[in-house]
SEVEXFI-590230 format. One record per residue (C-alpha): x, y negated, z; chain; residue in three letters. Coordinates in pm, 1 decimal, m for minus. Layout:
- X/Y/Z/A/ALA
...
//
This chain:
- 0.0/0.0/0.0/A/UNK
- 115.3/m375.3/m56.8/A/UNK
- 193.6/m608.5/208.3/A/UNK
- m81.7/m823.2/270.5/A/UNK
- 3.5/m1213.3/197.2/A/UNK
- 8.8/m1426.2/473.0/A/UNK
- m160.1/m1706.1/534.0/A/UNK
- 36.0/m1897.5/788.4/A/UNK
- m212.9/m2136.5/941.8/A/UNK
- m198.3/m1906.7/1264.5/A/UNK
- 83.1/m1935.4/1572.4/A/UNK
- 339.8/m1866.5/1377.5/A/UNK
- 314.6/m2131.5/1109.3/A/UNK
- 289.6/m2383.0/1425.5/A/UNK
- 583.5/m2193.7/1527.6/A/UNK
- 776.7/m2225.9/1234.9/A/UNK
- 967.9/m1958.8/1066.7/A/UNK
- 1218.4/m1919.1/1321.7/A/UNK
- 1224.8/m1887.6/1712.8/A/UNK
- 1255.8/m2268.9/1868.4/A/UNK
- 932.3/m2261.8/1891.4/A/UNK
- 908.5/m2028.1/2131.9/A/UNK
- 713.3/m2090.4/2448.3/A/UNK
- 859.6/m2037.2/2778.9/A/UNK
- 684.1/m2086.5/3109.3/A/UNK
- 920.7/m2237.2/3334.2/A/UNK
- 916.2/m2433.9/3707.6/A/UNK
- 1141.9/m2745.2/3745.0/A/UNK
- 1269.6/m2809.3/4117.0/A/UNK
- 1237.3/m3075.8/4310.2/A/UNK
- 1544.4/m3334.4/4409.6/A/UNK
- 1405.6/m3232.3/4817.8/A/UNK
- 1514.7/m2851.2/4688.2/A/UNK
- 1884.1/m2979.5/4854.8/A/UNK
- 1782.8/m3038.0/5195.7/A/UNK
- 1883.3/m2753.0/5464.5/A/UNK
- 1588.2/m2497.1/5585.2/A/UNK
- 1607.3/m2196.9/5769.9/A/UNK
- 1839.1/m1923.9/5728.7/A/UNK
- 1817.2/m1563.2/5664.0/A/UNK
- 1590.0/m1378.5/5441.8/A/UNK
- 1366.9/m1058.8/5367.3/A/UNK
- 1532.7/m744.3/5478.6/A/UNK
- 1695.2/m600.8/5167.1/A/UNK
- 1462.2/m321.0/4951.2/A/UNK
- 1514.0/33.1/4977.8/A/UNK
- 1780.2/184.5/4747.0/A/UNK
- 1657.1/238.7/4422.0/A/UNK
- 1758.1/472.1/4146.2/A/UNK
- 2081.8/334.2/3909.3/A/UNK
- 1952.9/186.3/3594.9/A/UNK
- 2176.7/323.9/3283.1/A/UNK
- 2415.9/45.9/3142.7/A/UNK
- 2398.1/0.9/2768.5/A/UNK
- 2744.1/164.4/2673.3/A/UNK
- 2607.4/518.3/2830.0/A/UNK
- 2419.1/800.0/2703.3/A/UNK
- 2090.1/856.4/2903.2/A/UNK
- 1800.1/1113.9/2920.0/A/UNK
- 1504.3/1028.3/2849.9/A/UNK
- 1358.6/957.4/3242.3/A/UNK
- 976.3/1064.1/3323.6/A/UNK
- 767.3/1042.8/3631.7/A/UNK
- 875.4/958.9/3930.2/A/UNK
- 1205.1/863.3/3782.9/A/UNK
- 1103.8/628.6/3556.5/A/UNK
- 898.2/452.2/3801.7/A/UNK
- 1164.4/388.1/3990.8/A/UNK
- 1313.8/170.1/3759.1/A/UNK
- 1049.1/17.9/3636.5/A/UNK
- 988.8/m123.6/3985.7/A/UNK
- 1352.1/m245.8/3980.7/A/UNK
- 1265.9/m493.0/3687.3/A/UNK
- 1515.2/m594.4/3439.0/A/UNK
- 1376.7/m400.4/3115.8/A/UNK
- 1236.8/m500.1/2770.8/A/UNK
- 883.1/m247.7/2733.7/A/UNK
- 783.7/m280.6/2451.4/A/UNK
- 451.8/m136.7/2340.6/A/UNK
- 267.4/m100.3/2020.6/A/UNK
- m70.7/m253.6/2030.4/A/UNK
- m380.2/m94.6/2118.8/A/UNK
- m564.4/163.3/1949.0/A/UNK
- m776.2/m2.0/1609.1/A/UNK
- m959.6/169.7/1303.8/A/UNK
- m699.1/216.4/1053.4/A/UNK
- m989.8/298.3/810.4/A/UNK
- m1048.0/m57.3/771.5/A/UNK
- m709.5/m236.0/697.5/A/UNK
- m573.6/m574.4/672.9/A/UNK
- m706.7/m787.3/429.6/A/UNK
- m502.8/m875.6/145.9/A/UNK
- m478.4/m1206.6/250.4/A/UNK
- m417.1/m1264.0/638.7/A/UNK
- m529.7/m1582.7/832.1/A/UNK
- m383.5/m1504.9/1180.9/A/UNK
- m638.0/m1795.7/1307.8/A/UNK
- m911.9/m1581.8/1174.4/A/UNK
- m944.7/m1206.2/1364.0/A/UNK
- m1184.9/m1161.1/1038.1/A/UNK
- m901.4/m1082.9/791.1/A/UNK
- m702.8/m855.2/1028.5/A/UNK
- m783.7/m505.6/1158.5/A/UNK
- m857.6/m520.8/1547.1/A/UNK
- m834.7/m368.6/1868.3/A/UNK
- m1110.9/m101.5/1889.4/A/UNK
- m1326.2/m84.8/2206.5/A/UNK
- m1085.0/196.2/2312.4/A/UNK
- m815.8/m12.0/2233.2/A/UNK
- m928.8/m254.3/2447.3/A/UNK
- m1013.0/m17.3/2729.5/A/UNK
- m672.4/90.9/2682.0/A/UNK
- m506.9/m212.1/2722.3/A/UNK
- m701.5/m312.3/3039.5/A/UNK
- m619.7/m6.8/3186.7/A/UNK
- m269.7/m16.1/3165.9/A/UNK
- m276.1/m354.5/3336.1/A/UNK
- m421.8/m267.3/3591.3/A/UNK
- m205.7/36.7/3647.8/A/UNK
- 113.1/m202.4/3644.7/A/UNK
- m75.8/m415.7/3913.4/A/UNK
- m157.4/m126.6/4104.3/A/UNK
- 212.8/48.6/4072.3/A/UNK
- 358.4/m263.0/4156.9/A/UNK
- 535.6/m285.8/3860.8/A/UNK
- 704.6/m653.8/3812.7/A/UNK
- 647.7/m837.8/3498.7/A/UNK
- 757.0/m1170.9/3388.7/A/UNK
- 712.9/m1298.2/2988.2/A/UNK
- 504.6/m1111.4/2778.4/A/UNK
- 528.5/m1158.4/2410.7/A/UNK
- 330.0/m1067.2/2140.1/A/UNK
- 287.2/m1096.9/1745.3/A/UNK
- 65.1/m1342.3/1583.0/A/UNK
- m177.0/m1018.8/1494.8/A/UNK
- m519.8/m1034.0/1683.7/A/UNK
- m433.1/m667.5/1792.3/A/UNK
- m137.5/m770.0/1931.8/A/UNK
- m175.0/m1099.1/2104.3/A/UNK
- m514.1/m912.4/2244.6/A/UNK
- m333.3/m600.8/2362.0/A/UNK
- m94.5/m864.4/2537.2/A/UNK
- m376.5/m1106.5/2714.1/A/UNK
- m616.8/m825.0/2790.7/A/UNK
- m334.6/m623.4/2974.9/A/UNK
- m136.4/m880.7/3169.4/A/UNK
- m354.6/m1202.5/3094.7/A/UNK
- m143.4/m1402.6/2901.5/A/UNK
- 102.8/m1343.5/2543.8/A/UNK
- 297.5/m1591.0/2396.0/A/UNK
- 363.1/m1561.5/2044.6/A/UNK
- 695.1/m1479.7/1864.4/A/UNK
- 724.8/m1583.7/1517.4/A/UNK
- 898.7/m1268.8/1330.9/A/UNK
- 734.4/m954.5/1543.8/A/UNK
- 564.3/m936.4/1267.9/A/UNK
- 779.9/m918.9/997.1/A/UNK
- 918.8/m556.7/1092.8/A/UNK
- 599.8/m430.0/876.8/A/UNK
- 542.9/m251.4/633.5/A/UNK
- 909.7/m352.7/521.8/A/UNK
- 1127.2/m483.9/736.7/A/UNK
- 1307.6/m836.4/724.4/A/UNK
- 1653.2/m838.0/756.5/A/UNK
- 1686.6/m1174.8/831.6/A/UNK
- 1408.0/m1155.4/1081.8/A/UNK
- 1509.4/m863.9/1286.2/A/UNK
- 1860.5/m1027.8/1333.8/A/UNK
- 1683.3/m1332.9/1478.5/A/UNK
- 1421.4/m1190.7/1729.5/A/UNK
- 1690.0/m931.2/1798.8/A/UNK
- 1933.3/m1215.8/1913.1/A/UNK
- 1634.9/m1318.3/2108.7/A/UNK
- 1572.3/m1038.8/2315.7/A/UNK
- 1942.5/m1008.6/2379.1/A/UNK
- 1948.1/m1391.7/2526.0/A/UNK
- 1610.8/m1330.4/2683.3/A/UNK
- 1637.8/m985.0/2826.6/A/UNK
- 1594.9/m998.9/3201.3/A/UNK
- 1912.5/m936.9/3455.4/A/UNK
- 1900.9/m694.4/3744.0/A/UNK
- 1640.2/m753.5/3965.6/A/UNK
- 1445.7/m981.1/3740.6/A/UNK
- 1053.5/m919.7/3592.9/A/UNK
- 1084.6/m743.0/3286.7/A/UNK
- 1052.0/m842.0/2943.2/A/UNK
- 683.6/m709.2/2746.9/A/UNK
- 623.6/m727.5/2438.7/A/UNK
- 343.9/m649.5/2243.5/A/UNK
- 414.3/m587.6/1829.7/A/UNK
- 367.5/m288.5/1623.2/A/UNK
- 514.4/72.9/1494.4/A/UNK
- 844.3/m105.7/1360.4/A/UNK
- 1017.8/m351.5/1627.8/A/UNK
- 1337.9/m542.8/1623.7/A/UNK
- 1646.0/m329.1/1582.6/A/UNK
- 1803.2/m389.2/1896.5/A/UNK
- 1555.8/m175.2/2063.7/A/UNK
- 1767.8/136.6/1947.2/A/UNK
- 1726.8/472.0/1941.1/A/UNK
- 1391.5/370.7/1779.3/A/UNK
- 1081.1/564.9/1845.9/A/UNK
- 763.7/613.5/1673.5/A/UNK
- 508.2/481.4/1885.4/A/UNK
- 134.2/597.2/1874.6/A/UNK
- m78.1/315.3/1954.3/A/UNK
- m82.0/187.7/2262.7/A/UNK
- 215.3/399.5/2408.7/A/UNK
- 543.2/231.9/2530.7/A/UNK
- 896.9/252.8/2493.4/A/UNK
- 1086.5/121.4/2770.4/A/UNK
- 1442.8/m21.7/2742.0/A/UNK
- 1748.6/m82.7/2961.8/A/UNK
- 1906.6/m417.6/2741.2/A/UNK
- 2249.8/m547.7/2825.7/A/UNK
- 2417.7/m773.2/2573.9/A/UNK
- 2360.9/m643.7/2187.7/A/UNK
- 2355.6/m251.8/2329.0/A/UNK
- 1983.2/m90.1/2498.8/A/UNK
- 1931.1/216.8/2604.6/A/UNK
- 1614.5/396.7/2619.1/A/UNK
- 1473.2/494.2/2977.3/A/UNK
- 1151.1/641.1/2857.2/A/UNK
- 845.9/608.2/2709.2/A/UNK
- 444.1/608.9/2853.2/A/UNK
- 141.1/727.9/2670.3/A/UNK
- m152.7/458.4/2735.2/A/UNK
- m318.0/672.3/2979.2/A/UNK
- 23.2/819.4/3114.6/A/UNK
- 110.4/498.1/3327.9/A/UNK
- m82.7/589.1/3668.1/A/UNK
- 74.3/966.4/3595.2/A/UNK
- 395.6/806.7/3701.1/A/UNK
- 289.0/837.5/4044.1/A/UNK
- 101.5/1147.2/4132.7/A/UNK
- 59.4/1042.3/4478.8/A/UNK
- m44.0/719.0/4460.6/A/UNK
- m294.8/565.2/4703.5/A/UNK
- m144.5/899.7/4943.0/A/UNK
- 124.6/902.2/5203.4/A/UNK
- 331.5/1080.9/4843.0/A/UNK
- 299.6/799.6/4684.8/A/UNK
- 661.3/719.0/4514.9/A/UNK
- 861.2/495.6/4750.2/A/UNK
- 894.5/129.1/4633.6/A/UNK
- 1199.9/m19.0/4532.4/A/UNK
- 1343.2/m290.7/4393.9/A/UNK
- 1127.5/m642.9/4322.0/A/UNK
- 820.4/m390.5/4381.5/A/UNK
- 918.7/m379.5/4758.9/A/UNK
- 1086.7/m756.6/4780.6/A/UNK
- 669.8/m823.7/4663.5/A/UNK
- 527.0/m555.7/4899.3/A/UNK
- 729.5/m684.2/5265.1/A/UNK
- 650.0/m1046.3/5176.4/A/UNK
- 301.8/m939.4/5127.5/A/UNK
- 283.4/m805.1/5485.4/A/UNK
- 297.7/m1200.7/5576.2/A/UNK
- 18.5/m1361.4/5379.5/A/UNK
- m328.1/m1415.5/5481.5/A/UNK
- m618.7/m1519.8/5351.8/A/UNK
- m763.1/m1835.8/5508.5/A/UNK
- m1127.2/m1863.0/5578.1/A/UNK
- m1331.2/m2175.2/5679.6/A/UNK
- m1697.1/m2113.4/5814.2/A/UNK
- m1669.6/m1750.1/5689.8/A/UNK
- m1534.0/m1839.5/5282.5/A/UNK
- m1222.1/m1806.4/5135.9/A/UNK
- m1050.7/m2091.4/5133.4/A/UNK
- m642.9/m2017.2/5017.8/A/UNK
- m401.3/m1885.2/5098.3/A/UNK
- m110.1/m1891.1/5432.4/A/UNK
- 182.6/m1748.8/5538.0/A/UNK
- 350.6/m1727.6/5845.0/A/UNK
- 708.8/m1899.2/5923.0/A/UNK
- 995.6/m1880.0/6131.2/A/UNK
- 836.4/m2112.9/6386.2/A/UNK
- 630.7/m1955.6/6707.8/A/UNK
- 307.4/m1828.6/6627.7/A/UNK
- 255.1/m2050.1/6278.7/A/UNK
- 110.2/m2003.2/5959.5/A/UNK
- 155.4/m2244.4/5683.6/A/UNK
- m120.2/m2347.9/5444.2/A/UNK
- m254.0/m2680.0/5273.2/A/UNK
- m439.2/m2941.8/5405.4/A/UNK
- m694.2/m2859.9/5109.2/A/UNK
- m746.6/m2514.3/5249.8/A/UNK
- m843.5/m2591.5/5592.7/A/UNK
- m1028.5/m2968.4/5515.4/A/UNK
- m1157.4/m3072.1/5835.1/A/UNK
- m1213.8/m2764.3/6069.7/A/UNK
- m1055.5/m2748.2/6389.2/A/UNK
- m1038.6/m2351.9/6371.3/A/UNK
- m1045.9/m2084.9/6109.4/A/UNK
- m1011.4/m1720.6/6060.7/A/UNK
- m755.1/m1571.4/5884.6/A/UNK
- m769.7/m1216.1/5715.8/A/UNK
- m424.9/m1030.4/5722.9/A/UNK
- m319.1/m744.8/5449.0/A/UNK
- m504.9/m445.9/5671.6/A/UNK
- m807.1/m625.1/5674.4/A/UNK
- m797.2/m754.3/6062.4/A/UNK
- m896.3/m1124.5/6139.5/A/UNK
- m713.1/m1347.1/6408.7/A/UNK
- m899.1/m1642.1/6505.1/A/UNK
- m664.3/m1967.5/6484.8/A/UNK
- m677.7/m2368.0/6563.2/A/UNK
- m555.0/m2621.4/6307.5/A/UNK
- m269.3/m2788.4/6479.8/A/UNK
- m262.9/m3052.3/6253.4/A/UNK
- m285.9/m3167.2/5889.7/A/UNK
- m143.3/m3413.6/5646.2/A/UNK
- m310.5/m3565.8/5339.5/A/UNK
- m20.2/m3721.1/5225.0/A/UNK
- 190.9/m3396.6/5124.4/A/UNK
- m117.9/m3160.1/5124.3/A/UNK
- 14.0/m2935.3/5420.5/A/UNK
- m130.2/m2756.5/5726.4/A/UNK
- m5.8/m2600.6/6088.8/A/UNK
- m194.7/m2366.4/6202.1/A/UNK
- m153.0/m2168.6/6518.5/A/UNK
- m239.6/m1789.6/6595.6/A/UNK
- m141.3/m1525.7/6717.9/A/UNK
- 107.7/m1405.5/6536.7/A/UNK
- 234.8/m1019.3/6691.8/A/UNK
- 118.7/m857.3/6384.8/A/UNK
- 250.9/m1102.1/6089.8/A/UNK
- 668.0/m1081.8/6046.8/A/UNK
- 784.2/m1405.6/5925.7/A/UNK
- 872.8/m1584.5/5556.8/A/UNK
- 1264.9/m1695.8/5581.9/A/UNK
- 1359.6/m1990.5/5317.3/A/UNK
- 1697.7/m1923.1/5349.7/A/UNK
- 1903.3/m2215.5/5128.6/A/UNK
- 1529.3/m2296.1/4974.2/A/UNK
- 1563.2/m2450.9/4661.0/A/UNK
- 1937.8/m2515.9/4661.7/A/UNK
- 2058.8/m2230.9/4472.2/A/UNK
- 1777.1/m2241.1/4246.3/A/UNK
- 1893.4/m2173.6/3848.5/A/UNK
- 1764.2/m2208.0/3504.2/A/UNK
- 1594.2/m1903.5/3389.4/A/UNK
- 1529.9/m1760.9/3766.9/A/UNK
- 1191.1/m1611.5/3777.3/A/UNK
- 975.8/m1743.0/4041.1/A/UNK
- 672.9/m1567.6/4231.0/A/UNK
- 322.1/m1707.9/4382.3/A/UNK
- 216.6/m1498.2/4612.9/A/UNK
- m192.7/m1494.9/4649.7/A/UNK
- m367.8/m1336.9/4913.1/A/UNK
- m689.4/m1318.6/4684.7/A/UNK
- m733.1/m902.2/4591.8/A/UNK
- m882.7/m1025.2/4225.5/A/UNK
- m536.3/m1234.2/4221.5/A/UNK
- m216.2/m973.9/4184.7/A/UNK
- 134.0/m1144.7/4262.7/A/UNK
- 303.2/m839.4/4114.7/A/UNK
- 193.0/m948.3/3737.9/A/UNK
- 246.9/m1335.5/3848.1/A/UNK
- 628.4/m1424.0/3775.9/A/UNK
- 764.5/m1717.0/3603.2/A/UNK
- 1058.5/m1876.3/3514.4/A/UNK
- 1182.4/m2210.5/3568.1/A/UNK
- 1407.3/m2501.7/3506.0/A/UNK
- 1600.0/m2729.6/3724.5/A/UNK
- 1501.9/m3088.5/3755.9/A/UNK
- 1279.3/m3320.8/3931.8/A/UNK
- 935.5/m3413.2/3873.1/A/UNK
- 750.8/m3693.7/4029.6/A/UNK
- 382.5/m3738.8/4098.9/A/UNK
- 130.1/m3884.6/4246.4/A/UNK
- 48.2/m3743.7/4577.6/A/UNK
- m323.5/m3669.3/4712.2/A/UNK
- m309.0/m4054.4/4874.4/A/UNK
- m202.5/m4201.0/4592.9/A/UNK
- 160.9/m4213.6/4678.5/A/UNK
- 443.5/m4112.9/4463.2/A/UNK
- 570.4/m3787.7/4594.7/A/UNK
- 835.3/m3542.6/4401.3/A/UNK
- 706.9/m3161.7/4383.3/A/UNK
- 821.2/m2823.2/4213.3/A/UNK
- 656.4/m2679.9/3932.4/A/UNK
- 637.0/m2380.1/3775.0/A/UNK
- 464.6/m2204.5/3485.3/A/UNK
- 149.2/m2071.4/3582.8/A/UNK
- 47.5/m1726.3/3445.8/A/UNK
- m307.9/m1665.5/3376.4/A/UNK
- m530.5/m1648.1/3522.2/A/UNK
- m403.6/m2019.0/3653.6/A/UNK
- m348.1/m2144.6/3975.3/A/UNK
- m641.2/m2178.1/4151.5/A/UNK
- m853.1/m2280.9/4496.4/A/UNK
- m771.8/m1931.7/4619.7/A/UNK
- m403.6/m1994.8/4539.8/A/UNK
- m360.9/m2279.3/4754.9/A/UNK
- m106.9/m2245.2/5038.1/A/UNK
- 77.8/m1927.1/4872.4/A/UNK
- 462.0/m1921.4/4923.7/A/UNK
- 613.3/m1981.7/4613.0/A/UNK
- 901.3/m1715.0/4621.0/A/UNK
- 1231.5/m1595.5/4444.1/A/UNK
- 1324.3/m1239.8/4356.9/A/UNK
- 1466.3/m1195.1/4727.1/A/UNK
- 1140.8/m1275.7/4894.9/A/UNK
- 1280.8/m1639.8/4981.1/A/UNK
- 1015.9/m1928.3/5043.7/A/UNK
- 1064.9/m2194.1/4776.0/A/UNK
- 770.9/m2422.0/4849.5/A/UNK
- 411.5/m2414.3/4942.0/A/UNK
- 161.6/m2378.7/4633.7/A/UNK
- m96.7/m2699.2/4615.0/A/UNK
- m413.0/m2731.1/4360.3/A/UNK
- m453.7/m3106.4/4512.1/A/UNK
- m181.6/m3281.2/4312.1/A/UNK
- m261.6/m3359.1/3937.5/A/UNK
- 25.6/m3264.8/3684.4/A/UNK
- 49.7/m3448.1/3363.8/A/UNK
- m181.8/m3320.4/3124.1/A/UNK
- m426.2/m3290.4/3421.7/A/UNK
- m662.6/m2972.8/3472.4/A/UNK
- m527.7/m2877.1/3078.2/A/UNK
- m164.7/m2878.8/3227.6/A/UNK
- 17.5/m2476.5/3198.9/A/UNK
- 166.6/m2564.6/3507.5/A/UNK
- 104.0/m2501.2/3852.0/A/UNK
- 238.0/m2777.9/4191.4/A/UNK
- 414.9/m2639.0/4498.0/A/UNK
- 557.5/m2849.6/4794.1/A/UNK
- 937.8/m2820.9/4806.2/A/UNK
- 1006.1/m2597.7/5106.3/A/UNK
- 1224.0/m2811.2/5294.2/A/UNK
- 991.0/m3107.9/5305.9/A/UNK
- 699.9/m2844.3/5386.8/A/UNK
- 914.6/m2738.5/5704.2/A/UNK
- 987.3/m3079.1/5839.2/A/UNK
- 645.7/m3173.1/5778.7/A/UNK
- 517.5/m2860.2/5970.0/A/UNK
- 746.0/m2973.1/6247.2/A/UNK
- 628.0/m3331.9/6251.8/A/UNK
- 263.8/m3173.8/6279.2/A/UNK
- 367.2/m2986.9/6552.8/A/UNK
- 543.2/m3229.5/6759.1/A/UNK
- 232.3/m3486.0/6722.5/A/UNK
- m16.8/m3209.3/6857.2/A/UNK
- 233.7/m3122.5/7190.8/A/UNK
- 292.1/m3492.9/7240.4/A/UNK
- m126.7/m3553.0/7241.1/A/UNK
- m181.7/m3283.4/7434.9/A/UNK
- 68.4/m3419.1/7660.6/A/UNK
- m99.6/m3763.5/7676.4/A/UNK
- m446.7/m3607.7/7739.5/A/UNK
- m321.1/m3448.8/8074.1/A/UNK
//
């Protein structure tokens, strides 16, 4: 059969023909990311399973095995889409703006692809950019699984003949953008034929995954998962067999253990977390408006009553006080000091319907100033926000690194440029949280002082 022509009024003709149009989510720190805040951090994850380096020859892993890396992070998967009629193909002319002219995800396919997000929410399994062709199949296969794709000019361009020219490019790009060690890994949705750097090639049925260890221009292939093979990774799961985790998996899982959902007059309200200060969990001022007490809701479902030590407009940050035997403490450790280009960065929302292990963005260094919630200028992170965005129920999650360090405290009350439209989400630097916290504490002992 021909190649159908393309009509590039789609992504990838906004794109251009090459790959500078790429768009990556990132978070820009704050200048207040220098100041000092407390030391030590998470206690380190489990040991996990070595991942094979490029230059080595490696079976094929399965199971439990392959789980265990996947949990580690630091891969390319790369999947074909989902499962579509091949009895009715491509027309001959292509409009990727138009789903019309292309042949689409079938309601298995679709099935399919929700399915297998949910299983990587539900093994843990960290993921960070997800990419996708400018097919409908494709860019579908990518929202529907992990809610969000971001095209790549070129993925499709590896069918039914393959550019030269084109693989060389998106292969260059995978090999710049290929997570490290320890970082969310790399998805991509595209097709049968993918970029040749993703070698030994495998022929994909739709819907399966091959799954990739990429260090410079080298990979080697870890394994590969069947659509409805992904929760078969983990016989045990949900059972005291379960398959340990490991890796950014169990950096997610501990910090977990310290977020709570807020409640005000029995709601949802946000999200808090509990510090290294005596018996205090941090939210926003947002979260807990005016009430004097709420109720918070830890991971295992128990409540603790608490009181509101105090509140402050300006920065959009709350004390509260409770007690605190069952919730271990965040750590910021050098906060936002040692924050790099390209680190991915983690929101971690107590909402069920919200996962933080399919959350993880990257960011970029820099300041950004804003206008506070009283109107003052105030200078704040931000970071790309995944979908589904930011929202009420996100308020007053720790923004966190890949070692379960506190980075700031995520608002919804401060208005990006761009406005409600913006892809990016607020958080207050964590240093300026902490002193704020501490100010807020202070001012209650000192009134209750006075009122004695």
């Amino acid at each position: 059969m021909a190649p159908p022509t393309i009509q590039r009024s789609g992504p990838a003709d906004r794109l251009g023909p090459g790959l500078s149009g790429v768009n990556v989510k990132r978070l820009v720190v704050s200048s207040a990311a220098v100041l000092a805040a407390a030391a030590i951090g998470v206690t380190p994850a489990p040991a996990a399973a070595t991942v094979p380096t490029a230059t080595a020859h490696a079976s094929v892993l399965e199971g439990s095995a392959l789980l265990d890396v996947l949990r580690q992070g630091g891969l390319v998967i790369m999947f074909r889409h989902g499962a579509t009629d091949r009895s009715q193909p491509d027309d001959d002319v292509v409009d990727f703006d138009d789903c019309a002219t292309q042949r689409v995800l079938t309601d298995e396919g679709r099935a399919d692809a929700v399915a297998i997000g949910e299983a990587f929410r539900d093994l843990t399994i960290p993921v960070g950019a997800v990419w996708a062709s400018p097919y409908c199949r494709s860019r579908d296969t990518g929202e529907l699984a992990f809610g969000r794709a971001e095209v790549i000019p070129g993925l499709e361009r590896f069918f039914p003949e393959r550019d030269a020219a084109t693989d060389e490019r998106v292969s260059a790009l995978i090999a710049e953008r290929a997570p490290g060690a320890g970082q969310p890994s790399l998805v991509i949705a595209g097709h049968g034929e993918y970029p040749s750097i993703l070698s030994p090639a495998v022929t994909l049925e739709e819907g399966e995954a091959a799954v990739y260890s990429v260090q410079g221009d080298g990979a080697v292939l870890l394994g590969r998962v069947l659509p409805d093979g992904w929760m078969a990774l983990d016989p045990g799961f949900g059972t005291a067999a379960a398959v340990p985790l490991t890796g950014l998996a169990a950096v997610v899982d501990e910090v977990r253990d310290s977020v709570v959902v807020v409640e005000v007059d029995g709601e949802p309200s946000g999200t808090g977390f509990r510090v290294a200060l005596p018996g205090i969990v941090v939210t926003t001022a947002t979260v807990v408006g005016d009430a004097d007490e709420v109720d918070l809701v830890l991971r295992d479902g128990s409540r603790r009553s608490a009181r509101v030590v105090g509140r402050s407009a300006a920065l959009d940050v709350a004390a509260v006080e409770v007690d605190d035997s069952a919730l271990p403490p965040l750590h910021s450790n050098t906060g936002l000091a040692d924050a790099q280009a390209e680190d991915p960065v983690l929101a971690v929302v107590a909402a069920p319907a919200l996962p933080e292990a399919s959350r993880w963005s990257t960011f970029v260094a820099g300041d950004v100033s804003v206008t506070g919630p009283d109107g003052a200028p105030l200078a704040v992170v931000t970071f790309g926000a995944d979908l589904p965005p930011i929202d009420v129920q996100g308020a007053g999650a720790p923004l966190i690194d890949t070692s379960g360090d506190v980075l700031g405290v995520v608002s919804t009350a401060i208005e990006l440029e761009g406005g409600p439209a913006s892809e990016t989400s607020a958080a207050i630097p964590v240093a300026l949280a902490r002193s704020e916290v501490i100010r807020l504490i202070d001012e209650s002992a000192t009134a209750t002082t006075n009122a004695n």
